[in-house]
C-alpha positions in Angstrom: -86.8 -2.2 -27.2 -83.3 -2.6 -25.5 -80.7 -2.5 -27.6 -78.4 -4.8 -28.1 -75.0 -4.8 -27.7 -71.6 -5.2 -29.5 -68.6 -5.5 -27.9 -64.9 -5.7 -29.7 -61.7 -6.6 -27.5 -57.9 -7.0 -29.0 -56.3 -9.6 -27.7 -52.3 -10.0 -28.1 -50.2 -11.5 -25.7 -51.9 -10.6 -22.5 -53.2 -13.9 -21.3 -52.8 -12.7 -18.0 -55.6 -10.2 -17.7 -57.4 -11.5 -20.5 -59.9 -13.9 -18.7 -61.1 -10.9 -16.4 -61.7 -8.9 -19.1 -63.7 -11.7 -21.1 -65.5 -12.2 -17.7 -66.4 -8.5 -17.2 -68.2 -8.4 -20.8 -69.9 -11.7 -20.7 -71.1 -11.4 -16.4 -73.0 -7.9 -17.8 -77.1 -8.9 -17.2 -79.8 -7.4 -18.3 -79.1 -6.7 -21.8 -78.7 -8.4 -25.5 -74.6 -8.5 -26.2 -72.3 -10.1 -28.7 -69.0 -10.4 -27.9 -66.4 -10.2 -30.7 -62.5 -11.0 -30.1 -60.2 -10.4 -31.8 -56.9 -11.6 -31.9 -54.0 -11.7 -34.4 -51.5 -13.9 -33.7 -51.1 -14.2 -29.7 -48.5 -17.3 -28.8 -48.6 -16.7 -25.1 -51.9 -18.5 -24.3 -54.4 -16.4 -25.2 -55.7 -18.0 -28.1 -56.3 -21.0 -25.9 -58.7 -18.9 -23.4 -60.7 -17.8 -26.2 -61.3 -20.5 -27.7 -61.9 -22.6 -24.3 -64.9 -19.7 -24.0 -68.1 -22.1 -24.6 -70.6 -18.9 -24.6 -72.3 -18.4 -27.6 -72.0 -14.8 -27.7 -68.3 -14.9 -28.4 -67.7 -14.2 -32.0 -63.4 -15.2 -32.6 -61.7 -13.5 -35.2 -57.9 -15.5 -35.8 -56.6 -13.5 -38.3 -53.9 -10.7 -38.8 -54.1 -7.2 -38.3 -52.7 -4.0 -39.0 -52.3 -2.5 -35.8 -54.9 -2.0 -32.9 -57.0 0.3 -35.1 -57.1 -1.9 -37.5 -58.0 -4.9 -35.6 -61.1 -2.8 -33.9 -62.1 -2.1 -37.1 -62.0 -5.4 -38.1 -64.2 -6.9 -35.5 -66.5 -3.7 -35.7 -67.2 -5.0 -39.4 -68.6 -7.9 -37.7 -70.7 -5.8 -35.3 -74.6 -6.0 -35.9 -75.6 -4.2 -32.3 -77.0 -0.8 -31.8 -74.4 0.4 -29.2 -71.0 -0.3 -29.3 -68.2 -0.6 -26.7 -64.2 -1.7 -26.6 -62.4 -3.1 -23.9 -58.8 -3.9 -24.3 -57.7 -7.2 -23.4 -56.2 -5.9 -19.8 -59.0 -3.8 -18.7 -62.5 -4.3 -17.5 -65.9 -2.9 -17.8 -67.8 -2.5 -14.5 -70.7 -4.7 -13.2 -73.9 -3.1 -14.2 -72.4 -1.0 -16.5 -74.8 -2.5 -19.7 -77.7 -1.9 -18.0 -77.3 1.7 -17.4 -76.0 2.6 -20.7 -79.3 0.7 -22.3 -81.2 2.9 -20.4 -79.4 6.1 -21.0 -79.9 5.8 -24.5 -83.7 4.8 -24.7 -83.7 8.1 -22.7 -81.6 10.4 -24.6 -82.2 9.5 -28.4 -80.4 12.9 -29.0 -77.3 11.4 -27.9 -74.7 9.4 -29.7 -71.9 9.3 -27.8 -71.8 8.6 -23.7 -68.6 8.9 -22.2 -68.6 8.2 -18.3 -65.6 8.0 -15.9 -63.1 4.9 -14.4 -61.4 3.4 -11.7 -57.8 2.8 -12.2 -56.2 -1.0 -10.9 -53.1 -2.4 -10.5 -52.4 -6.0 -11.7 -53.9 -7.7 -9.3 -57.5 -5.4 -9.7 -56.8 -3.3 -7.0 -58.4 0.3 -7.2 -55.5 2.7 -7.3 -57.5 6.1 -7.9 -60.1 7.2 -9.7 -60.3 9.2 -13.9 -63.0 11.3 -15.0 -64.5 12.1 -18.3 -64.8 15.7 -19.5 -67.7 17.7 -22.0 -66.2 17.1 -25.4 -65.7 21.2 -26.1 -63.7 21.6 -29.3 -60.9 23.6 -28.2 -60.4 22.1 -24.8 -59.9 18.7 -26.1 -58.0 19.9 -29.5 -55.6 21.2 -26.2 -56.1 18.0 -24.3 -57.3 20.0 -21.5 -60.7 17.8 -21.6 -60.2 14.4 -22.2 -62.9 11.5 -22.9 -62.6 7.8 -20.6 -62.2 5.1 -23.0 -63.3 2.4 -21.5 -66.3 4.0 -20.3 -67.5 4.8 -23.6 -70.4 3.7 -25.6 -71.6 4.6 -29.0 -74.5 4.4 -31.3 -73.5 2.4 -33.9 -75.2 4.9 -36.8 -73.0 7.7 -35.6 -69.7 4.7 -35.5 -70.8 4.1 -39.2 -70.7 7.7 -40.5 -67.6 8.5 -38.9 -66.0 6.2 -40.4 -64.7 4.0 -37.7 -60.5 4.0 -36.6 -58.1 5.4 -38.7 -56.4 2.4 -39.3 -52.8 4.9 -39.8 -52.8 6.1 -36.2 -51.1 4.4 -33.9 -50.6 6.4 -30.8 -54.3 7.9 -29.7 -56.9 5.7 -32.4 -59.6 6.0 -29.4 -59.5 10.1 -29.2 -59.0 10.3 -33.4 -62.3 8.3 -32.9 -64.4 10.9 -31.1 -63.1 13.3 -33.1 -64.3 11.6 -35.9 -67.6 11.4 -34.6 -67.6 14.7 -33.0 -66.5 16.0 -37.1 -69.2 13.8 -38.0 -72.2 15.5 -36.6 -72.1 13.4 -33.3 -73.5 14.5 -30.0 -71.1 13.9 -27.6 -72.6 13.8 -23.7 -71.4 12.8 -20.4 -72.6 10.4 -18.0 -72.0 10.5 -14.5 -71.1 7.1 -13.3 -67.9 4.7 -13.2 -68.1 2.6 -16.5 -64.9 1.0 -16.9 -61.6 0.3 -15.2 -58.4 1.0 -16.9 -55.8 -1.8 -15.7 -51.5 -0.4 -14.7 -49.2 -2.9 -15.2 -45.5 -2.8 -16.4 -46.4 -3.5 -19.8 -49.2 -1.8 -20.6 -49.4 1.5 -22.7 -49.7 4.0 -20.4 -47.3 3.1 -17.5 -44.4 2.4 -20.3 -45.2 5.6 -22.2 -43.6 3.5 -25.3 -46.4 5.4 -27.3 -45.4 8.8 -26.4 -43.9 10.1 -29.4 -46.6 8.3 -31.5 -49.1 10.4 -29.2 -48.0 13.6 -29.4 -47.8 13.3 -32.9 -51.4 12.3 -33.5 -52.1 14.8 -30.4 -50.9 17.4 -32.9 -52.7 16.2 -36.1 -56.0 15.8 -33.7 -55.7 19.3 -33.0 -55.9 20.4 -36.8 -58.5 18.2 -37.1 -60.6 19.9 -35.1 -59.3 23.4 -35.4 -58.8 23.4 -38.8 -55.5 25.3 -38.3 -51.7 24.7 -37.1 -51.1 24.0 -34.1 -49.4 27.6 -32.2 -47.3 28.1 -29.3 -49.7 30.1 -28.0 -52.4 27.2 -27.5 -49.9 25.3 -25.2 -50.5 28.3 -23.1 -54.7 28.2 -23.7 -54.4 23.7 -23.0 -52.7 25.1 -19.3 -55.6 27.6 -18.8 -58.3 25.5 -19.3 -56.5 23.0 -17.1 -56.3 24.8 -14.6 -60.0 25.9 -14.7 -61.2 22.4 -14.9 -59.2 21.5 -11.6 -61.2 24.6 -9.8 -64.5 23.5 -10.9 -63.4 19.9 -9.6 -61.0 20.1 -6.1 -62.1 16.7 -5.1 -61.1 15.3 -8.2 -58.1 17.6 -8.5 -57.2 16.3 -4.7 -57.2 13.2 -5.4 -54.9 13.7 -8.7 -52.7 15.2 -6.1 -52.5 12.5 -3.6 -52.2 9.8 -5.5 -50.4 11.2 -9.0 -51.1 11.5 -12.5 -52.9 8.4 -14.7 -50.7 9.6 -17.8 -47.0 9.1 -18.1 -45.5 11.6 -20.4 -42.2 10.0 -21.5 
């Protein structure tokens, strides 16, 4: 059978993009879904677009939070889908994108985790460039030499369940302290070659203010010992720039187009 669908966005105080990424979830065909939004106390206008939303998939949760992990967590509870997937409330996920991942999994049982690539838009939708997902090898993403797209990511919800869902205490990276959570958990972690998701650049979001940095490098460091099961050393700053470097030999059309068009990530 296909299996259905749960989807979780946050919602706080980004009316703006909010409808597009409601739209995105609930235009997916082909495929059972609920949608589950959550939202803790937005007094810009979002509220009102949800609860204008007449589609019977949309599951609202109004109540407070304890941060972003939190809130996922909170509308995961609610979840009772076989593959899960989070959008934030200014991003997308692509047309079509249910339907292929329905199909991946009835052909790869093996696999609990699919991770595919993105576009990146401005505010207005526009594609800016493109970000690829890389194999989740221990070592090169305890570096963050490899890293995994989230919005193009799907899960089964047995592996979500034993891992234990967000760490509600991190507040810088909760969606890579998730895969490592699944990886730690026994998931299989495989990629998919296709464009999933779109992350969405704007002068408030997370990654173009790099107001999470500090947050990030300090989880970045703790997600490392994770997965290591050892301090982080000097000399694995020089092993991250390595494996970077190998990664953008194995891809020069991806590693071209990094150059032309600059870095996703802001640093500080």
């Amino acid at each position: 059978m296909t299996p259905k669908f749960s989807v979780v966005t946050i919602s706080f105080n980004q009316a703006e993009f909010l409808q597009a990424a409601m739209d995105s979830v609930l235009s997916q065909t082909g495929v059972e879904l609920e949608y589950i939004i959550c939202d803790p106390g937005s007094d810009d206008g979002s509220r009102a677009i949800i609860e204008a939303c007449e589609d019977p998939r949309v599951i609202r949760v109004f109540e407070p939070d304890d941060g972003p992990a939190d809130g996922l967590n909170k509308g995961f509870a609610r979840a009772t889908g076989d593959i899960y997937y989070y959008v934030n409330s200014d991003d997308l996920v692509l047309p079509g994108a249910f339907a292929r991942m329905a199909e991946y999994f009835e052909r790869h049982p093996e696999v609990d985790v699919a991770c595919g690539h993105a576009e990146v838009i401005d505010e207005k939708g526009a594609l800016l460039r493109r970000v690829w997902s890389e194999p989740f090898h221990r070592y090169a993403v305890a570096t963050g030499a490899h890293v995994q797209i989230q919005p193009a990511t799907f899960i089964r919800s047995e592996a979500f369940r034993r891992a234990g869902g967000f760490d509600p205490e991190d507040r810088g990276n909760w969606d890579g302290s998730l895969l490592t959570s699944l990886f730690l958990a026994g998931a299989r972690v495989e990629i998919v070659d296709a464009f999933l998701g779109a992350y969405r650049l704007h002068a408030d979001s997370i990654t173009m203010s790099g107001k999470l940095a500090e947050r990030h490098y300090t989880n970045a460091v703790r997600n490392f010992e994770r997965l290591m099961e050892r301090p982080l050393e000097a000399r694995d700053a020089l092993s991250g720039r390595i494996l970077r470097l190998k990664k953008h030999l194995r891809h020069p059309v991806r590693t071209w187009e990094r150059v032309r068009k600059g870095p996703l990530f802001r640093s500080s």
